[in-house]
DRENDO-1510 file (C-alpha; in Angstrom, 1 decimal, always signed):
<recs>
REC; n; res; u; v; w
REC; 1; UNK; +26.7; +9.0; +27.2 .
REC; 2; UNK; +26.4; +6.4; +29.8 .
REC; 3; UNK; +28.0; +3.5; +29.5 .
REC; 4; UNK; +30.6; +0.7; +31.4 .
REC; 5; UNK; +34.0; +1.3; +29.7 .
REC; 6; UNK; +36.6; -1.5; +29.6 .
REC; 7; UNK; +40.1; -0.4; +28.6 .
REC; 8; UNK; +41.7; -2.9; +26.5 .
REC; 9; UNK; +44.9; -1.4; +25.8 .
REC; 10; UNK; +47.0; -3.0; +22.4 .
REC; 11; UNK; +45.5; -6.1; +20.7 .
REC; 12; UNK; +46.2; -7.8; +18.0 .
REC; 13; UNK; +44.6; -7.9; +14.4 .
REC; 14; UNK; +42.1; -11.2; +14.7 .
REC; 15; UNK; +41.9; -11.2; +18.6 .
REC; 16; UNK; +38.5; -12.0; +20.1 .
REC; 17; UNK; +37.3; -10.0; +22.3 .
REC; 18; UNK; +34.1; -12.4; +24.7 .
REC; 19; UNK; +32.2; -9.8; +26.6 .
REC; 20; UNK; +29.2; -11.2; +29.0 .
REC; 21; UNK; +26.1; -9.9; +30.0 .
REC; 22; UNK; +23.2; -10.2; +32.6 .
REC; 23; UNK; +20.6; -8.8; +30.7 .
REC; 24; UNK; +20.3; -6.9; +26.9 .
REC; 25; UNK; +22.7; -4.3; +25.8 .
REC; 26; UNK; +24.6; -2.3; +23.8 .
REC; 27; UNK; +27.8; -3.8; +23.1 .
REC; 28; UNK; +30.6; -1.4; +21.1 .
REC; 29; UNK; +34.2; -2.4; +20.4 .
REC; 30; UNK; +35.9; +0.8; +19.6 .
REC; 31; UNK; +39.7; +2.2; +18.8 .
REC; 32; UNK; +40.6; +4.6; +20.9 .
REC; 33; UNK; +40.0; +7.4; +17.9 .
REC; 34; UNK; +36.4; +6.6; +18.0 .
REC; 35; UNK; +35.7; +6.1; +21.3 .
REC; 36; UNK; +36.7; +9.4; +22.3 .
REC; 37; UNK; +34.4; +10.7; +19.6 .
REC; 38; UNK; +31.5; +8.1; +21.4 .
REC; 39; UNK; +32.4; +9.4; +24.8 .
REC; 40; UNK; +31.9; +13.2; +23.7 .
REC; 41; UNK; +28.3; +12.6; +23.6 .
REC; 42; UNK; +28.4; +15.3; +21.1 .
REC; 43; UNK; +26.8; +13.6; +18.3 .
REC; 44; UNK; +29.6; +13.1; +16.4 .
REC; 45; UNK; +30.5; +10.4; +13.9 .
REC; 46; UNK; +32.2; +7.4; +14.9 .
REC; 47; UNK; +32.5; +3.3; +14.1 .
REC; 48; UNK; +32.5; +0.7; +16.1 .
REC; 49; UNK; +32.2; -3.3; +15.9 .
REC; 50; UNK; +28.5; -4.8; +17.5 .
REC; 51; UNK; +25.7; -3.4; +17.8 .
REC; 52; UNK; +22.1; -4.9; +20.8 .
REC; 53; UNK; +23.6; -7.7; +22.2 .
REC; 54; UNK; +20.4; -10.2; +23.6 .
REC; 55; UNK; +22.5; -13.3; +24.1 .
REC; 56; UNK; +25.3; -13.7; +26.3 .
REC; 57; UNK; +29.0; -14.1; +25.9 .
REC; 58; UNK; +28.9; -11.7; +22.8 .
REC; 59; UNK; +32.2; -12.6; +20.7 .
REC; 60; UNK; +33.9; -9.6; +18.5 .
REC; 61; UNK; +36.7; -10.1; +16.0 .
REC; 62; UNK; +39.5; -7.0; +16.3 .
REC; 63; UNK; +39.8; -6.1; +12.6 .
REC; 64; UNK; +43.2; -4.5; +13.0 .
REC; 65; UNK; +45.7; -4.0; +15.5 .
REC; 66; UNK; +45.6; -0.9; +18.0 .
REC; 67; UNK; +44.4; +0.4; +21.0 .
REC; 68; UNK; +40.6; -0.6; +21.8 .
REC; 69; UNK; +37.8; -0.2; +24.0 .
REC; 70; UNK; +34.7; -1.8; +24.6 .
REC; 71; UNK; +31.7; +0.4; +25.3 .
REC; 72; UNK; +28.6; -1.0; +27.3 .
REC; 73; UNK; +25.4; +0.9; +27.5 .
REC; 74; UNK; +21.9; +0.4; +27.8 .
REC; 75; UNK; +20.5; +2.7; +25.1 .
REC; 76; UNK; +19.3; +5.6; +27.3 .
REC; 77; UNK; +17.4; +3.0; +29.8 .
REC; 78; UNK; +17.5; +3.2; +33.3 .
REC; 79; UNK; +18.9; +0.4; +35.2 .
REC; 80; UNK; +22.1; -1.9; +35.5 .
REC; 81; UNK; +23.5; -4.2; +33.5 .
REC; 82; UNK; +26.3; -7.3; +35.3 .
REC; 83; UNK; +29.4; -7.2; +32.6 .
REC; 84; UNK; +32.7; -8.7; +32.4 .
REC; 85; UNK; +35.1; -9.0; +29.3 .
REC; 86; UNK; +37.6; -11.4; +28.3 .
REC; 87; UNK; +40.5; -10.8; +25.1 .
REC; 88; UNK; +41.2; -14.3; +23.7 .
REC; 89; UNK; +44.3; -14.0; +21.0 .
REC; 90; UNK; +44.5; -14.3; +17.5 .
REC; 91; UNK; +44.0; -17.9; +16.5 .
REC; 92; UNK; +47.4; -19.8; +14.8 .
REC; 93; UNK; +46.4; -20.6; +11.5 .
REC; 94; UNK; +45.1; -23.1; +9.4 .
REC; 95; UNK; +45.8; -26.7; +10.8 .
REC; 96; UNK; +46.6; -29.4; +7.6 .
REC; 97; UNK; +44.0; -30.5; +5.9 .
REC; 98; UNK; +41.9; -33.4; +7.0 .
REC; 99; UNK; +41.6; -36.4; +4.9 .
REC; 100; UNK; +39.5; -39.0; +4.9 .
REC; 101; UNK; +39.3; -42.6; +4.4 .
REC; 102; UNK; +35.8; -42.8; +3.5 .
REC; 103; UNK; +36.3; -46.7; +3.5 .
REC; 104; UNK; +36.9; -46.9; +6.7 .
REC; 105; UNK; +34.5; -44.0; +7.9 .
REC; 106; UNK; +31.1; -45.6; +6.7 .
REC; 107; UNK; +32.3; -48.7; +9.0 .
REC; 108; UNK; +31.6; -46.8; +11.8 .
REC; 109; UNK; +28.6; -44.7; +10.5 .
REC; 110; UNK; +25.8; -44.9; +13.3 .
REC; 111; UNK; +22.1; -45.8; +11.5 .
REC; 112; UNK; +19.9; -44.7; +14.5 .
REC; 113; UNK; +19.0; -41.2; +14.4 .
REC; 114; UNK; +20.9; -38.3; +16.5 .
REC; 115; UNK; +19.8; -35.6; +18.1 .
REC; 116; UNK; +21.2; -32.5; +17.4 .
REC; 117; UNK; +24.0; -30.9; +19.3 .
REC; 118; UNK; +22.9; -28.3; +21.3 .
REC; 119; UNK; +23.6; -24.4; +20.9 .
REC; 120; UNK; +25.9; -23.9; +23.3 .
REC; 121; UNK; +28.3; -26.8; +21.7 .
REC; 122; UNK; +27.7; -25.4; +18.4 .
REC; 123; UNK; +29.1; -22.4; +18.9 .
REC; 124; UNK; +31.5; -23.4; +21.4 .
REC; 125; UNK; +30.6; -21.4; +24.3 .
REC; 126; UNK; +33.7; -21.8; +27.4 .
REC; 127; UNK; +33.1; -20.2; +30.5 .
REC; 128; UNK; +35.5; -19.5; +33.6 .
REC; 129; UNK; +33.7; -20.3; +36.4 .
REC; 130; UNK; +30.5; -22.9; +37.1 .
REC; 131; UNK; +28.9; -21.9; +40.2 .
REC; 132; UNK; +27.2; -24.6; +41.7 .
REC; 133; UNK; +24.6; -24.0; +44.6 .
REC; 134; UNK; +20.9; -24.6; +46.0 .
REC; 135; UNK; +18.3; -22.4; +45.2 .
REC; 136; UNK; +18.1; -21.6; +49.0 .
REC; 137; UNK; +21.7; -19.6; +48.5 .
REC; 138; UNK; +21.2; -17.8; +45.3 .
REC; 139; UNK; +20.4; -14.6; +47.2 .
REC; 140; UNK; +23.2; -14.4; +49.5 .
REC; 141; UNK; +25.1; -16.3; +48.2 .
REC; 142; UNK; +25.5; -17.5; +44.2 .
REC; 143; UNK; +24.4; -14.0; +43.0 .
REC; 144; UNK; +26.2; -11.5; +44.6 .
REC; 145; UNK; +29.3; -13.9; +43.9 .
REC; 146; UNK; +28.6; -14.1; +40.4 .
REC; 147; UNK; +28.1; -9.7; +40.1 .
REC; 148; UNK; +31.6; -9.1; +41.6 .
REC; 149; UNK; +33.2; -12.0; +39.6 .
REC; 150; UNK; +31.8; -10.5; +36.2 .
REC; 151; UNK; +32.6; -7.3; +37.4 .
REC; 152; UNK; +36.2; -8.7; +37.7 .
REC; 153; UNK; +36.0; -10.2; +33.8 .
REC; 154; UNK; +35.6; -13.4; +34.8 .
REC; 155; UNK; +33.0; -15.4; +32.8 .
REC; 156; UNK; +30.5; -17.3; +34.7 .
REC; 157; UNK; +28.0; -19.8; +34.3 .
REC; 158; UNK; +25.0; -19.5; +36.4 .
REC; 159; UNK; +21.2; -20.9; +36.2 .
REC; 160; UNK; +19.4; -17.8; +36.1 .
REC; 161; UNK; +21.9; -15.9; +33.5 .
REC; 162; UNK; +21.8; -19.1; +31.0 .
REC; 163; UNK; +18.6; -21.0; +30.9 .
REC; 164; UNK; +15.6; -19.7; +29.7 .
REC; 165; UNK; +11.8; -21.3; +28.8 .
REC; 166; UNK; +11.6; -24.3; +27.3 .
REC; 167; UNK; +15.5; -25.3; +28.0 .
REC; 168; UNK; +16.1; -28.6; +28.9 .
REC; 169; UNK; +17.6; -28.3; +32.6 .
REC; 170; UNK; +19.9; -31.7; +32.8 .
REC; 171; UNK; +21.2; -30.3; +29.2 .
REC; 172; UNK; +22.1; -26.8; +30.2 .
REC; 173; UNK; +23.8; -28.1; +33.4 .
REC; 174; UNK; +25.4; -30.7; +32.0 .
REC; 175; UNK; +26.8; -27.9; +29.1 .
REC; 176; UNK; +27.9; -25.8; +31.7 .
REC; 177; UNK; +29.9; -28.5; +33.5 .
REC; 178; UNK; +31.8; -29.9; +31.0 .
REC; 179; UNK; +32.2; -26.1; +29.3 .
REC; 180; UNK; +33.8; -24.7; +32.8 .
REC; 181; UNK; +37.2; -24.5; +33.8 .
REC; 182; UNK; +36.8; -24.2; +37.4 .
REC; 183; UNK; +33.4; -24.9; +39.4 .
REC; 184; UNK; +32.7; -23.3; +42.8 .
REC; 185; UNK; +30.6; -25.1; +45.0 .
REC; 186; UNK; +28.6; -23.6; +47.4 .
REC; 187; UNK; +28.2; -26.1; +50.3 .
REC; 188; UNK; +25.6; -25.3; +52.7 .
REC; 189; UNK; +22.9; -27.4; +54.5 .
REC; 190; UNK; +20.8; -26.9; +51.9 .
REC; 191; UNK; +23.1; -27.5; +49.1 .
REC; 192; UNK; +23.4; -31.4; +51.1 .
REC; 193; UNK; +19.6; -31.8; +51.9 .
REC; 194; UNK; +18.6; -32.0; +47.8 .
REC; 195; UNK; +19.2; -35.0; +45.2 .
REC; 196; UNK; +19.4; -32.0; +42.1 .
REC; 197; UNK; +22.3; -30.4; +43.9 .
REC; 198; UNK; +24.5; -33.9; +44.3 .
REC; 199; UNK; +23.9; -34.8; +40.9 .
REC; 200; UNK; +25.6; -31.5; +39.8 .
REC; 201; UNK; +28.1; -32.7; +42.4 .
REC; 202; UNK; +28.7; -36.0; +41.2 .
REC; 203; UNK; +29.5; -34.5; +37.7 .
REC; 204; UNK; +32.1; -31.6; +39.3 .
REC; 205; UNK; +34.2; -34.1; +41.2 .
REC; 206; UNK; +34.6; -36.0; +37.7 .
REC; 207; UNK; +35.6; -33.7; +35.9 .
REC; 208; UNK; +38.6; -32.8; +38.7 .
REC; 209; UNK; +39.4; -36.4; +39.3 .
REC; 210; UNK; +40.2; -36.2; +35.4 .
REC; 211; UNK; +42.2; -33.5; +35.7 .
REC; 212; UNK; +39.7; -31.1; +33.1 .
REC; 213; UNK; +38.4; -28.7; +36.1 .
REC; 214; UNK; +39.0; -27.2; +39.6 .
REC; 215; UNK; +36.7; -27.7; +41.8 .
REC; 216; UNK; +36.8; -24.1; +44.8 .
REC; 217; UNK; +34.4; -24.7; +47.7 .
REC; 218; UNK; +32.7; -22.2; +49.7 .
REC; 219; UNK; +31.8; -23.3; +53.3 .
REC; 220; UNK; +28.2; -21.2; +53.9 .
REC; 221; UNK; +26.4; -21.7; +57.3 .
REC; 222; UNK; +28.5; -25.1; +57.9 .
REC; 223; UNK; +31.5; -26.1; +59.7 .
REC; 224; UNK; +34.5; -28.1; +58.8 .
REC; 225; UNK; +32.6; -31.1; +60.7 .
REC; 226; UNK; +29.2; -30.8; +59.1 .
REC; 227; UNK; +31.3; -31.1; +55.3 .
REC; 228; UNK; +33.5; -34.1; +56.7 .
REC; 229; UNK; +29.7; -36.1; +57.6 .
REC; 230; UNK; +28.8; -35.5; +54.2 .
REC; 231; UNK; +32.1; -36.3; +51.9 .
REC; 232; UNK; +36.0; -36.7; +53.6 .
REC; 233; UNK; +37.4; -35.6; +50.3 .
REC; 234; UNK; +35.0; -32.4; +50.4 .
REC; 235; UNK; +36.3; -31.4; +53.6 .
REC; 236; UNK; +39.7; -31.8; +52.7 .
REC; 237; UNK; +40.1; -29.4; +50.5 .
REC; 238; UNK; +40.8; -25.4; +51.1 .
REC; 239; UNK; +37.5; -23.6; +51.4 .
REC; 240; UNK; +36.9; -20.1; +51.9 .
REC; 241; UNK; +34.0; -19.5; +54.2 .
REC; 242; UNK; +31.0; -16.4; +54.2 .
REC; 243; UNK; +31.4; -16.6; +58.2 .
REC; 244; UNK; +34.3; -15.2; +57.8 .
REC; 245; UNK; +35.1; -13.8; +54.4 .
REC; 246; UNK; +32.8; -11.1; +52.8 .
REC; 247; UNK; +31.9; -11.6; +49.3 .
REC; 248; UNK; +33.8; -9.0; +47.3 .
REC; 249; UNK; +36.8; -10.9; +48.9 .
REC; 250; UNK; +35.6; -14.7; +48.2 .
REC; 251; UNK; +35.0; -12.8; +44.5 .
REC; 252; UNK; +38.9; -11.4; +44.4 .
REC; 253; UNK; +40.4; -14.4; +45.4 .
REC; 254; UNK; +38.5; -16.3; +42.9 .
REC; 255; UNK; +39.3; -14.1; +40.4 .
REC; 256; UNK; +42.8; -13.9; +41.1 .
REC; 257; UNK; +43.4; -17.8; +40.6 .
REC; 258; UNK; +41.3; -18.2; +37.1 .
REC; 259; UNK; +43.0; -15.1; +35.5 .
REC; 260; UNK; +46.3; -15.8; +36.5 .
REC; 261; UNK; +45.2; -19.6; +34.9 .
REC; 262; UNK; +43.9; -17.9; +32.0 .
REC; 263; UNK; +47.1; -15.5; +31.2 .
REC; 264; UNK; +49.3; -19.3; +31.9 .
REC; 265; UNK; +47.1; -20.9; +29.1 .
REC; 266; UNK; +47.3; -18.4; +26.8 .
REC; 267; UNK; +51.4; -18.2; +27.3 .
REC; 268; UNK; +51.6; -22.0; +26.2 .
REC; 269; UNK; +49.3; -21.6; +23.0 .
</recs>
């Protein structure tokens, strides 16, 4: 059969393995006993974790520890589907117990009604990359970016692959933000001319000046000059640039810093 095949090697009983998609799939976690039986195409029997994936990052538990594969196909339809697949370990165990002072808790119990927390935060959704960009620069820029960077296994947040009718877009944005570990900004004269685009801005320089993100710029039909009339601190910082720099390449070096930030994270856990 078909399918986009990602090699997982040895993980561990409890892992969880995040894949993301651009569009419906299959999604199959396999050991490597059954996935040779999947990949025979020969109608044998085999078992596998998942099943039609419609939402995007699907999460799957390893049930035991081994050699696996994930398995991506679309079913017997034509067409393509944008991957990319993360392995996050096992978790550490239970933390204590929490325990409450009920006394004290009602003090600070709020009386006016709450809205409720949104999907994403709910289920705790964390992608690598934020790509921020105006709508001028999706084509050649923001889109082909975000392919070769899920192609890479790097998880990425952008407008078209997370919002859908009836979303609320200052919600989504602001969940993608704050849910990002690194934001690349595509700066471009567009990207200056609009208010939307320096909102999202405003809210990516924050969260670097705290210290929770990484803002990457990526210079597109501007100069060095053009950045420094619009923000000093913008134009300070390294910046790769399309004149220059083809995509795949932007894509690898990207890649290269937010795995190798990954695999640090996961040592120190």
């Amino acid at each position: 059969m078909q399918h986009i095949k990602y090699d997982l090697g040895q993980v561990k009983q409890g892992s969880t393995v995040s894949v993301a998609l651009g569009s419906q799939a299959n999604v199959l976690l396999m050991d490597s006993g059954n996935y040779r039986t999947y990949a025979a195409a020969r109608g044998g029997r085999f078992h596998f974790t998942g099943g039609l994936a419609k939402r995007s990052p699907v999460h799957l538990t390893v049930p035991n520890t081994g050699h696996w594969y994930v398995a991506i196909d679309l079913g017997g339809r034509s067409g393509r589907v944008k991957t990319g697949v993360s392995v996050l370990p096992p978790p550490r165990g239970d933390l204590p117990e929490i325990r409450e002072n009920r006394t004290v808790l009602r003090q600070f119990v709020h009386t006016e009604p709450q809205a409720p927390p949104s999907a994403d935060v709910m289920e705790g959704r964390v992608w690598d990359v934020f790509i921020s960009h105006a709508h001028e620069d999706k084509a050649a820029v923001a889109r082909p970016l975000a392919d070769a960077l899920l192609a890479a296994g790097v998880t990425v947040w952008l407008d078209e692959l997370e919002m859908k009718i009836g979303d609320s877009l200052r919600r989504k944005i602001d969940q993608g933000i704050r849910s990002s570990r690194f934001s690349v900004v595509i700066l471009s004269p567009s990207f200056f001319a609009k208010g939307w685009t320096q909102y999202e801005l405003d809210g990516l320089v924050g969260m670097s000046v705290a210290g929770k993100q990484v803002l990457l710029p990526i210079w597109h039909e501007i100069t060095r000059a053009d950045v420094m009339r619009e923000s000093a601190s913008l134009a300070d910082k390294i910046a790769l640039t399309t004149s220059d720099t083809t995509m795949s390449e932007i894509a690898s070096q990207i890649a290269v810093v937010v795995l190798e930030s990954r695999k640090a994270t996961v040592g120190r856990s």
